[in-house]
C-alpha positions as MATLAB code, in Angstrom:
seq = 'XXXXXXXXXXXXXXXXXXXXXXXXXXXXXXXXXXXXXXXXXXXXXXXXXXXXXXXXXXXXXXXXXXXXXXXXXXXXXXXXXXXXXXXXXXXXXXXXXXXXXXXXXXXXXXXXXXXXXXXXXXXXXXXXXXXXXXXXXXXXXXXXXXXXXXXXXXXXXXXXXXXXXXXXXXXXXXXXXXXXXXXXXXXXXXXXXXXXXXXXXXXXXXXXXXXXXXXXXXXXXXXXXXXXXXXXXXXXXXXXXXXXXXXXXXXXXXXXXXXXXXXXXXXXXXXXXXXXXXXXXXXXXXXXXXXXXXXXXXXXXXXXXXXXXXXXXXXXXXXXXXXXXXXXXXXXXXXXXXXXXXXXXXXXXXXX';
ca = [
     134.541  -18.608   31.193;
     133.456  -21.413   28.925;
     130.998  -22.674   32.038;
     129.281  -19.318   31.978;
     129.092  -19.623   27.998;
     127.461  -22.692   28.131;
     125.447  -21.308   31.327;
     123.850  -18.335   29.314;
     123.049  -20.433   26.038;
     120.964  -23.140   27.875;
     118.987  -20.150   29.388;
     118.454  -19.033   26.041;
     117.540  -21.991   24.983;
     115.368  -22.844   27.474;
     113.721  -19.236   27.656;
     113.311  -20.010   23.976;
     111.457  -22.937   24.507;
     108.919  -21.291   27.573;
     108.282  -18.687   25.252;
     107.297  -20.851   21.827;
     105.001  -22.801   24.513;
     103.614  -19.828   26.275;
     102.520  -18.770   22.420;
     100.898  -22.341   21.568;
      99.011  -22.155   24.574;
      97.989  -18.416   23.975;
      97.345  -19.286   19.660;
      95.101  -22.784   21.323;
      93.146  -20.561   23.260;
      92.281  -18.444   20.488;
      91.646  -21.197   17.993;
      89.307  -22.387   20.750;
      87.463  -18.950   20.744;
      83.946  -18.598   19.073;
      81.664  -15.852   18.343;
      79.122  -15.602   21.434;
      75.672  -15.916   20.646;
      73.389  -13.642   22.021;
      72.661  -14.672   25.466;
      68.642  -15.612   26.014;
      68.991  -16.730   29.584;
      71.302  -14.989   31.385;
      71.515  -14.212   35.627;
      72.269  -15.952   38.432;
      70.879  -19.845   37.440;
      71.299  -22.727   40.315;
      68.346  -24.743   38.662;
      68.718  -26.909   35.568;
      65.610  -29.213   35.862;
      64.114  -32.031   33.875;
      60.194  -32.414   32.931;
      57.608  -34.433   31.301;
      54.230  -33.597   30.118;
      51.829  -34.548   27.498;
      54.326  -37.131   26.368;
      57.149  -34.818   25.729;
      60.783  -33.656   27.528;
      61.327  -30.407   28.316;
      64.322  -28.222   30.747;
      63.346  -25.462   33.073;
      65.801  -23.329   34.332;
      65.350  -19.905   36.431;
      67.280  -16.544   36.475;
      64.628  -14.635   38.328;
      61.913  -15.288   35.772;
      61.432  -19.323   34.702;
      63.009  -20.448   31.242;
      61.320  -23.571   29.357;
      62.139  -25.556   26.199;
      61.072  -28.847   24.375;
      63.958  -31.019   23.946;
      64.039  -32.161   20.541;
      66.789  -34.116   18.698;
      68.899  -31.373   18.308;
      71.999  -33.231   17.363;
      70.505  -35.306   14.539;
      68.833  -32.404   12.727;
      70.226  -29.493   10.431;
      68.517  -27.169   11.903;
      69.527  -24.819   14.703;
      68.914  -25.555   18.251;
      70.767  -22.607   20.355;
      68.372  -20.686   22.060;
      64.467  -21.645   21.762;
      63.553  -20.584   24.961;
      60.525  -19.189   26.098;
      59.238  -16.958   29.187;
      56.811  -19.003   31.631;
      55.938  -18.059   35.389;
      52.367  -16.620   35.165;
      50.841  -15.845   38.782;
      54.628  -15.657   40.265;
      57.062  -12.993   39.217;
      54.507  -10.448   40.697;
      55.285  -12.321   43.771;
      59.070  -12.715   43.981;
      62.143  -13.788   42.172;
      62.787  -17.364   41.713;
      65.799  -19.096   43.109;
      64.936  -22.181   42.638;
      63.190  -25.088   40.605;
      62.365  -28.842   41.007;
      60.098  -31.633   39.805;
      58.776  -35.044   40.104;
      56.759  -36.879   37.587;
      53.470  -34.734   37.692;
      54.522  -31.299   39.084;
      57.057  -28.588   38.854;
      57.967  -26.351   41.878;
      59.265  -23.314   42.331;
      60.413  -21.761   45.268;
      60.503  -17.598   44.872;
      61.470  -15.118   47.338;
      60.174  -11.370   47.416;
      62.635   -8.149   48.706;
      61.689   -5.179   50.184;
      63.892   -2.253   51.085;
      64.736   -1.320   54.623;
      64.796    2.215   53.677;
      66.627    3.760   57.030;
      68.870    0.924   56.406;
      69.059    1.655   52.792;
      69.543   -2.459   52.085;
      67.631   -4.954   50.628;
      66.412   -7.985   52.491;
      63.946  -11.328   52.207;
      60.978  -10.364   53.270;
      58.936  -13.325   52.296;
      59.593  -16.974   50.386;
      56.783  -18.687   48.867;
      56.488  -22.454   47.308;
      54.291  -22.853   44.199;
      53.328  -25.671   42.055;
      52.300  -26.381   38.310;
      51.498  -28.914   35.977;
      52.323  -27.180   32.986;
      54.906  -24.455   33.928;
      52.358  -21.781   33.136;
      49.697  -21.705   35.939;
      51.371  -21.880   39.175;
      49.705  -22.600   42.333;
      50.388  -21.183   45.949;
      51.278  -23.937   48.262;
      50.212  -23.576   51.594;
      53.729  -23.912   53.886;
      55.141  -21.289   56.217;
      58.639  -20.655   55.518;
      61.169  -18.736   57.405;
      61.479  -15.533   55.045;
      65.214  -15.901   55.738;
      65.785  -19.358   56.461;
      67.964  -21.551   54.221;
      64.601  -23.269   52.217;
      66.690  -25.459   49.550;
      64.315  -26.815   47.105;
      65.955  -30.346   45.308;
      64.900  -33.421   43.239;
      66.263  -36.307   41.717;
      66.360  -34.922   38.029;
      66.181  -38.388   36.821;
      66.900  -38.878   33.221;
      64.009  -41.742   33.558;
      60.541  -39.865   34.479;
      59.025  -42.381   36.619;
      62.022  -41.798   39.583;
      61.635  -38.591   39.992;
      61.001  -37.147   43.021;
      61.038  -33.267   44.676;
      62.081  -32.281   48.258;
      62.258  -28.806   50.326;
      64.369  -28.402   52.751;
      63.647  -25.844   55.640;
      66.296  -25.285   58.155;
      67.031  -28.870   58.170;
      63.123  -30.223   57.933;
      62.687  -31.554   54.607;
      59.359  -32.168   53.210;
      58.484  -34.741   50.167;
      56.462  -32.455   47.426;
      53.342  -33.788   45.655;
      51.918  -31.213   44.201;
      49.811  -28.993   46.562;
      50.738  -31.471   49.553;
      53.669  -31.391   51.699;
      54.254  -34.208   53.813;
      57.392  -33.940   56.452;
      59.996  -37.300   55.540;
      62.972  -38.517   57.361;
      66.076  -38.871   55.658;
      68.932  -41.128   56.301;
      71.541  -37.819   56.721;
      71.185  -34.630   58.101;
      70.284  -31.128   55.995;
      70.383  -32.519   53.190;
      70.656  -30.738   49.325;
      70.482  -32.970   47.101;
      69.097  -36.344   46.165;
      69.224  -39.178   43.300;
      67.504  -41.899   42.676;
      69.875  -45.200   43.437;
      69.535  -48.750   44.057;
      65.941  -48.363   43.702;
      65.535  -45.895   45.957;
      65.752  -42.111   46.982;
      69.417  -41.442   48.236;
      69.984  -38.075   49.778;
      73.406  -36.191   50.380;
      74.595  -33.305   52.413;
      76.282  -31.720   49.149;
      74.105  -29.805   46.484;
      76.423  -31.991   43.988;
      75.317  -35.271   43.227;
      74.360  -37.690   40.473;
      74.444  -40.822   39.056;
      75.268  -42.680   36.029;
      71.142  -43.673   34.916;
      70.038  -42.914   31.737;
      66.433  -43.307   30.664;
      66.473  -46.957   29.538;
      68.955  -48.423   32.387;
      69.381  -47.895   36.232;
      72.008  -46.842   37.607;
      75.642  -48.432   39.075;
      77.383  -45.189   40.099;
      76.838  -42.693   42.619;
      78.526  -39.831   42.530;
      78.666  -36.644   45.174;
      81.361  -34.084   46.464;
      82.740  -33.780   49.702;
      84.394  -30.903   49.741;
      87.138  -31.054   46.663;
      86.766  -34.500   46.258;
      84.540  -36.803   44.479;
      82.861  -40.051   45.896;
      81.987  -42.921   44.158;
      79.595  -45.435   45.814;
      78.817  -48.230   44.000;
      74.668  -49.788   44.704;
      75.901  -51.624   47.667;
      76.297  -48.437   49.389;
      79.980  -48.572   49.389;
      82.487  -46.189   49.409;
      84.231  -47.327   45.807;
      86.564  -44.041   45.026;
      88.064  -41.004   45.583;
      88.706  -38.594   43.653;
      91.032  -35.264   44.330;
      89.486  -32.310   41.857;
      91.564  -30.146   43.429;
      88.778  -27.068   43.599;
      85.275  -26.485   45.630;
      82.514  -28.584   43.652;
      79.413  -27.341   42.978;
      77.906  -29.854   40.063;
      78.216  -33.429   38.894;
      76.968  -34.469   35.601;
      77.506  -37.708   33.588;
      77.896  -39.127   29.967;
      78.890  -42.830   28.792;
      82.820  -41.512   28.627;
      83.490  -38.650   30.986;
      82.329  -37.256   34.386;
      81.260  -33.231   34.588;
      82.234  -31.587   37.174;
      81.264  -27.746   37.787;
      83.599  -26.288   40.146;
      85.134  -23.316   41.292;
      87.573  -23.124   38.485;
      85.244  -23.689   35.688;
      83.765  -26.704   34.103;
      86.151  -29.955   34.101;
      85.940  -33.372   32.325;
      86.995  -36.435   34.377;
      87.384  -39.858   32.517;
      85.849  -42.677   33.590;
      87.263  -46.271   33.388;
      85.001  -48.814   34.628;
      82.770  -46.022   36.094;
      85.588  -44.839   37.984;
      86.454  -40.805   36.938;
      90.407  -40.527   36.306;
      92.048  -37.534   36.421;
      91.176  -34.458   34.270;
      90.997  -35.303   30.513;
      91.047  -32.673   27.651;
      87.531  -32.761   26.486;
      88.456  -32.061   22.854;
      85.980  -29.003   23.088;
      86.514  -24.717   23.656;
      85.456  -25.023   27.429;
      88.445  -23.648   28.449;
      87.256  -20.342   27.034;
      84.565  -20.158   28.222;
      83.171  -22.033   30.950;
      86.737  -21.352   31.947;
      88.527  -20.890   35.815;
      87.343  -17.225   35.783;
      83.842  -18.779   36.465;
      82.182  -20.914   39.361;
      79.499  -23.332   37.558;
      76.705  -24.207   39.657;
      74.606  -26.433   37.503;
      75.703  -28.709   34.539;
      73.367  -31.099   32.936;
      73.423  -33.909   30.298;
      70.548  -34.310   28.195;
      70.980  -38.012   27.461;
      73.684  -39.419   29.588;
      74.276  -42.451   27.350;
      76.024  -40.433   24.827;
      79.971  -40.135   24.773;
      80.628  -36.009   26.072;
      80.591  -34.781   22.573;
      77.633  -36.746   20.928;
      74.829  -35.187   23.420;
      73.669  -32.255   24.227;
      74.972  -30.554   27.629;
      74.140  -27.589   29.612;
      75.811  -25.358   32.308;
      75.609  -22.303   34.119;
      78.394  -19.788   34.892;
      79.117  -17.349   37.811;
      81.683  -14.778   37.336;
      84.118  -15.184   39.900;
      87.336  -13.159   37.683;
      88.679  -10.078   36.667;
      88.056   -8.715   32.448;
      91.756   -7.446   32.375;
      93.457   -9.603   29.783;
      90.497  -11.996   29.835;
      87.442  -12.774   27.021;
      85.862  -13.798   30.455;
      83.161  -11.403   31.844;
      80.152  -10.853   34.466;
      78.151   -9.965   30.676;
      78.783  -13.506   30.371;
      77.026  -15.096   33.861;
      73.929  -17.402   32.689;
      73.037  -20.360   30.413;
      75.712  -21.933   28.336;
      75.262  -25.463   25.943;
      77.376  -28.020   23.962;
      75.460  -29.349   20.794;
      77.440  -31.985   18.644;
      75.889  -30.527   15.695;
      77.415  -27.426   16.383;
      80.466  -28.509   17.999;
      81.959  -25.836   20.885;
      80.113  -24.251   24.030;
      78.007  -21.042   23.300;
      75.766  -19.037   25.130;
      71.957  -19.624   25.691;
];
């Protein structure tokens, strides 16, 4: 008898325990929670690029239309920085919808597809994808390359925090061109089909995953490559070797990097990886609300950090979401799918 006494009050006890720790998580999450900002970019986004011009940063990013905005120094000023973005695309919406952007150091591209209804199909379907070019992200240009109106075109550049390495691609069914401006110009990569590219060991380094990055900032080159395989992370140091691997334990779609933590955008939301020694280590709380909201009920397909020399939460990032959850029980929601930033002045992840 006095076995089953003792039995039922350590089950108590311990049911007592699982339920004070089911409330701290549940009370964390909702000291975590902020009051969304009213969304300017929102939509599918896959694009997250940098560019120069007239002696000044800015970010494109696409959700149909094309998004731009000067980056200032947001963190060290009072005032507000959310938001600020303004409508570009002249001479291509009437065209299409873009799905994708890129850039070197003189040019932007964007790659826009148009739809047409098959109406005794009642469906929608590509009917034509067209490249363009600009200097200024307001007049775009038509340029001249046939493209399979429902091929797999992937349009990629290195996104180089330093302006003078980077460089724009498109990929057509496993032909990949080098961009420069109006001209298109066929180039042979080291790998086949590739998505992505960075700029590494002074030179253009391509990879079959769309996730890849490295750890260069604008005043330094970089010592760390970083790309997915699947759910892992590889890092390659500048002798081309393979240095590290890293389980993340979910489908990766975007690498990002800061002086203190590796980004990763995955299928289960946005995670932080320390790095020692330029190494990333396993997840690491980032001290930040992410966890509400560019939580596990989203995929995030871009994530981008404005000055990777800063420690996570002294710089200004950026990330996309895709809803990939149910709203039952949830602040998560499909209302929520589009541009999302960290400012240290602010302090916590909001919407764009």
């Amino acid at each position: 008898m006095k076995k089953h006494v003792l039995t039922a009050a350590c089950l108590a006890t311990v049911l007592a325990l699982v339920a004070t720790a089911c409330h701290e998580v549940i009370f964390y999450e909702i000291r975590q929670e902020v009051k969304l900002a009213d969304a300017q970019v929102s939509g599918d986004i896959n694009s997250i690029v940098r560019f120069s011009m007239g002696g000044k940063e800015y970010l494109f990013v696409q959700s149909g239309n094309i998004y731009c905005k000067e980056l200032k120094a947001g963190p060290t000023t009072s005032e507000p920085y959310e938001g600020q973005w303004k409508k570009t695309d002249k001479g291509i919406i009437g065209n299409g919808i873009v799905i994708g952007l890129a850039a070197d150091t003189t040019y932007l591209y964007a790659l826009a597809v148009r739809i047409e209804e098959d109406e005794d199909e009642g469906e929608n379907y590509p009917a034509e994808q067209t490249l363009y070019c600009s200097t200024d992200g307001n007049e775009w240009k038509k340029i001249d390359l046939t493209l399979p109106p429902k091929g797999a075109n992937t349009l990629f550049c290195t996104n180089s925090p330093n302006p003078t390495h980077r460089r724009a691609f498109l990929n057509v069914n496993g032909t990949v061109y080098a961009l420069n401006g109006e001209t298109t110009t066929a180039y042979n990569t080291d790998i086949t089909n590739p998505k992505a590219c960075v700029w590494f060991a002074n030179d253009i380094t391509f990879s079959a995953s769309g996730a890849a990055t490295t750890n260069e900032t604008a005043d330094t080159d970089p010592t760390r490559r970083y790309e997915s395989s699947g759910k892992k992370i590889l890092t390659y140091s500048t002798d081309g070797k393979l240095e590290y691997e890293r389980d993340a334990g979910y489908a990766i779609h975007s690498l990002a990097c800061t002086s203190d933590f590796l980004l990763a955008g995955t299928d289960d939301g946005l995670l932080y990886f320390g790095l020692e020694n330029g190494l990333p280590t396993g997840t690491t709380d980032s001290g930040t609300n992410v966890s509400s909201t560019l939580s596990s009920y989203y995929e995030v397909h871009s994530v981008l950090t404005v000055d990777p020399s800063l420690p996570a939460k002294g710089g200004d990032i950026y990330g996309t979401t895709v809803f990939d959850g149910t709203s039952s029980n949830t602040g998560a929601s499909a209302d929520n799918q589009g541009l999302w930033a960290y400012y240290p002045g602010r302090g916590h992840w909001n919407r764009e």
